[in-house]
C-alpha positions, 0 to 999 in steps of 0.5 A: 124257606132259606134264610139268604141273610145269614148265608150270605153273611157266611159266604161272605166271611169264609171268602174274606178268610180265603183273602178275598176282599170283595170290595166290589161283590159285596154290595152286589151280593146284598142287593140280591139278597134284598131282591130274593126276600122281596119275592119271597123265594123259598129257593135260590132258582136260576130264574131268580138269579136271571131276573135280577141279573138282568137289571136295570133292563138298560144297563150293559151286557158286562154288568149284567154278566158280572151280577149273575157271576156274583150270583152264581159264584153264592149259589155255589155256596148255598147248595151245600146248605140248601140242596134245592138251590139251582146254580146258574150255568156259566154261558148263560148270559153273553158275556164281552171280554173282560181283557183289557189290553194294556198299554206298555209304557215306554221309557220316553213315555215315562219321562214325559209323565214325570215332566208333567207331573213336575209341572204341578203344583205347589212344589211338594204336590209336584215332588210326590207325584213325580217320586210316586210314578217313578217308584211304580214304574220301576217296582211294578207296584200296585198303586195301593200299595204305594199309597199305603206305604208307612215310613216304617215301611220304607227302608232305606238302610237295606233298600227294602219296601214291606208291602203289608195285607195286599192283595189276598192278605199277603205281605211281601219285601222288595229290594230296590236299587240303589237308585230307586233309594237315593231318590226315595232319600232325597224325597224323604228329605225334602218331605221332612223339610218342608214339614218337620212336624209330620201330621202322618206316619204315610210315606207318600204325603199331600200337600197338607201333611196328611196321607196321599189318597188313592183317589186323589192320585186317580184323579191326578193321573188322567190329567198328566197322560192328557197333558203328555198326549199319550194315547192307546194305539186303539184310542179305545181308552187312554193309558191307565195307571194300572199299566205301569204295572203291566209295562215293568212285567213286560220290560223284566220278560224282554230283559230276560230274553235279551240276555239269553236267561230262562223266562220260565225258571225265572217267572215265579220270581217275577210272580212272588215280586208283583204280590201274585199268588202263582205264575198263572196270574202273571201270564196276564201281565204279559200282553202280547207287545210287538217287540216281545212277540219278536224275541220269542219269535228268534227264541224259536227259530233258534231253538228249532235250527239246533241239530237233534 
């Protein structure tokens, strides 16, 4: 009889050493080993795999897709240790579309966030918010990764931010412009004043001194889109905060068009900025928006009227 337990401690740690955090997957991947002890399987079988998948019987198709995606991606694994183990195929269960479309903020939209979010309160409540969002729609960060930032992270002699063990464990640098510093200047400043004995070494600070917490600013943010009245042209969702992100990988594409640069020579710089891992990655940033489609669309014409 496999012993589940420990493969799944193994299959676990050797995804952690690839950077993997799994986050998300690990808990998944212990209630399906829970559920093949509790059945008493000697082997890992598709049907296993199925059953489980397939629960709670009312849950969405998405769910259960991504359970059986949890459970195909450890069969992997165990059939190395295990021969007898049967890998569920891909296809198996119908599974939507994961691709969220995105919304792309627009300068004006931008603006009115930070109007919003000067309307909180008390005052230091209101200047984080404002100086957070700004930074992620200019640097294209991971909101994570702004939360995260340490003071000793932020320089701003040389204008550079360290990100450290983001995403798949890698840390980067980013030089930001001198605007972007003198509002982090001004911010840090303000901070300090209204605080000179920090409780936190956190860059970004509540409004008690301690470190800002990503689901406080995921709770914050849907409020300040719902004061704005921005909303997706499907109306499917309202804008996300993730799509500040998207919106600064779009933005820096068009900009490059508009100037006549290489996009494709230039996209793994873009690449290396957001922290992926290869330009494949950042191809998922660049929703198709209308004005970008336009540009590529007079890139071709262009290109196609020039005489062989």
């Amino acid at each position: 009889m496999t012993d589940f337990r420990s493969a799944a401690t193994d299959y676990l740690s050797t995804r952690r050493a690839m950077g993997y955090k799994l986050v998300n997957q690990a808990p998944i991947l212990d209630q399906f080993v829970t559920y093949l002890e509790s059945v008493e399987a000697e082997h890992l079988t598709i049907n296993h795999a199925l059953r489980w998948a397939k629960q709670p019987s009312n849950a969405a198709q998405v769910w259960w897709a991504a359970r059986l995606g949890t459970a195909r991606s450890f069969a992997r694994f165990l059939s190395a240790l295990d021969p007898a183990t049967e890998i569920p195929p891909a296809g198996l269960l119908r599974e939507p579309s994961h691709r969220i479309v995105p919304y792309i903020y627009t300068d004006d939209d931008v603006g009115l966030l930070l109007s919003a979010a000067g309307r909180l309160a008390p005052e230091h409540r209101s200047d984080t918010y404002q100086t957070l969002i700004a930074l992620l729609a200019v640097t294209g960060m991971r909101v994570g990764e702004a939360v995260r930032l340490d003071r000793d992270d932020v320089d701003l002699n040389d204008g550079l931010l360290t990100i450290r063990n983001s995403k798949f464990g890698k840390s980067r640098q980013l030089p930001l412009h001198t605007t972007s510093v003198e509002a982090l200047v001004a911010y840090a400043r303000r901070r300090d004043e209204r605080r000179p004995q920090p409780r936190t070494s956190s860059f970004f600070t509540s409004t008690v001194g301690t470190p800002l917490l990503r689901d406080n600013v995921s709770t914050v943010f849907p409020r300040l889109v719902r004061e704005t009245g921005l909303s997706s042209p499907n109306r499917q969702r309202p804008p996300r905060l993730h799509d500040l992100r998207h919106s600064f990988a779009v933005k820096c594409v068009i900009g490059w068009y508009r100037n006549g640069l290489d996009v494709e020579e230039r996209l793994p710089q873009l690449s290396t900025y957001l922290g992926h891992v290869a330009p494949s990655s950042t191809y998922w940033y660049l929703s198709g928006v209308p004005e970008l489609l336009g540009i590529i669309a007079d890139r071709l014409d262009a290109t196609a009227e020039v005489p062989r």
